[in-house]
C-alpha positions, 0 to 999 in steps of 0.5 A: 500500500502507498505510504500517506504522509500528513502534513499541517501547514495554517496560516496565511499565503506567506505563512504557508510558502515559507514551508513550502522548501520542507514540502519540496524536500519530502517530495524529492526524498519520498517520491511516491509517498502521497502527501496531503496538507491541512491549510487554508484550501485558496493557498493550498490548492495552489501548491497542489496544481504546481504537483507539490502535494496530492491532496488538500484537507481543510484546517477549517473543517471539522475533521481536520479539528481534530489536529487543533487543540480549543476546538470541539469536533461538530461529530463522532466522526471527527472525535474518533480520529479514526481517519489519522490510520491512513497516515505513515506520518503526521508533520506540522511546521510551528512558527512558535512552540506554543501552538494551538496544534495539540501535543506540539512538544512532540506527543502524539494524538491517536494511540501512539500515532507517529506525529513530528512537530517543527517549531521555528527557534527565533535566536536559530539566526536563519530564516524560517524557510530555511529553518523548516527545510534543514530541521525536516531533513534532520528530523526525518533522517533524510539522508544528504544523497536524497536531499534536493537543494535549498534554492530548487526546493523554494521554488514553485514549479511552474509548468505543473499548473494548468494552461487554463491558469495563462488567461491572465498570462494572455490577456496581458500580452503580447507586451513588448516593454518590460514590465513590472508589477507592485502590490501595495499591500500587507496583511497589517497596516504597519506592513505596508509602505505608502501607496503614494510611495508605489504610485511614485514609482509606477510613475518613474517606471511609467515616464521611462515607457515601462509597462506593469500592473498593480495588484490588490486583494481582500487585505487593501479594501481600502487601497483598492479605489486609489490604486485602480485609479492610479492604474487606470491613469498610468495605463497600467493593469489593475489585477484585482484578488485574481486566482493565485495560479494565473497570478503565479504564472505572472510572476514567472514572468515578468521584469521585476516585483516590488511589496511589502511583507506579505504573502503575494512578495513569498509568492513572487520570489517562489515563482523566481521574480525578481522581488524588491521587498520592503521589511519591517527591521524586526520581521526580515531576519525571520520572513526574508523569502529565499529566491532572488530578493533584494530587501529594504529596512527600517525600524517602521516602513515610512522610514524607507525613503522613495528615492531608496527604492528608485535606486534599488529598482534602477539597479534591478531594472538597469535604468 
């Protein structure tokens, strides 16, 4: 019988791509095992179009509570567990150690069921990309013949996602300038650079003949009426909460990727954009993304002057 890996990844986008170079990992070394992930099915069932895992479970719905600790099972059928026998093996990847994934200091639920927990050590002094990859092949004993390169397994492989995901892809093409996309926004407002800041820069890059696209999503409601505008007078795309897949195609492919800290810039650099992304100082030792990115700092983002990322977008862009 095929082997069932168990996989438990919740959080948000970008929480969910910092685990994604320890989901390659076992993907490489343990090819034919089937591996289902518990998280949000919007960013989950991304990873499963690009061929990363196999199945999606919803972290949400009443059988995967049964993983979660100060949640009640709505039935039997979640309370017995008796769907976790299908599973070899039942890993979750912890940005903390104090977690609401039930027996995270390395018990097991279920009589003796084989569950691993990785917890991300803040004074590791890596990123937690890096961190769950390297802990997932020491904890697994993955020997370093098995082991897929760090670099190879931050990257989300492209050409498994369906070729109904290039409508977006087409609909901005055949382009000959080169083009740039920005996304303004952050899951919290201290994230976020001024969108008068992005709008600075799509002017620049605009009055330079460079095409591009602003993106917005459920987070920047109340960005989303300025940056249209702003799109529509610069003669930009405005590319409104579109699907994670044709907007990864996207990224693969375009000139340059500037946002803050958030889980559309995880998602640029995975695709292999090259990504300028602007940091809060205390969250980019943790949250750097691996790929090629170039990272901004300061104590708070309104720090970050406008002519800092001109340069840095000059020199991406070589303008």
């Amino acid at each position: 019988m095929k082997s069932r890996f168990l996989l438990i990844r919740w959080g948000g986008l970008g929480d969910l791509l910092v685990a994604l170079p320890a989901i390659r990992a076992l993907r490489h070394a343990f090819p034919s095992v089937h591996l289902t992930l518990v998280g949000r099915p919007g960013y989950a069932s991304l990873m499963r179009e690009a061929g990363v895992i196999d199945d999606v479970i919803d972290g949400g719905g009443p059988v995967a509570r049964r993983l979660f600790s100060g949640s009640e099972p709505s039935s039997t059928e979640a309370v017995d567990g008796k769907w976790l026998d299908a599973f070899d093996l039942v890993l979750g990847w912890l940005n903390q150690k104090e977690s609401c994934l039930i027996d995270a200091d390395g018990g097991a639920p279920g009589g003796g069921r084989r569950l691993k927990t990785i917890s991300y050590e803040i004074g590791s002094g890596k990123p937690i990309n890096r961190f769950f990859y390297e802990k997932t092949i020491n904890t697994l004993e993955i020997a370093a013949s098995a082991a897929a390169d760090f670099d190879e397994c931050a990257r989300l492989p492209l050409d498994s996602i369906s070729s109904g995901a290039n409508l977006l892809v087409s609909r901005l093409e055949p382009r000959k300038r080169r083009f740039v996309v920005l996304h303004p926004g952050s899951g919290g407002e201290a994230k976020r650079w001024r969108l008068a800041n992005f709008l600075e820069i799509a002017r620049r890059l605009k009055d330079l003949g460079l095409g591009g696209a602003i993106v917005t999503g459920e987070a920047e409601a109340l960005l989303e009426q300025e940056a249209g505008e702003a799109a529509r007078s610069l003669g930009w795309d405005w590319l409104r909460s579109p699907e994670l897949a044709p907007l990864a195609r996207l990224l693969g492919g375009i000139d340059l990727y500037l946002g803050n800290d958030s889980g559309v810039t995880h998602l640029a650099a995975s695709c292999g954009a090259e990504v300028i992304a602007l940091f809060r100082d205390d969250l980019l030792d943790a949250w750097h993304p691996a790929g090629r990115v170039h990272a901004l700092s300061a104590g708070s983002l309104d720090r970050i002057p406008v002519e800092a990322v001109w340069a840095a977008v000059a020199q991406v862009l070589c303008i």
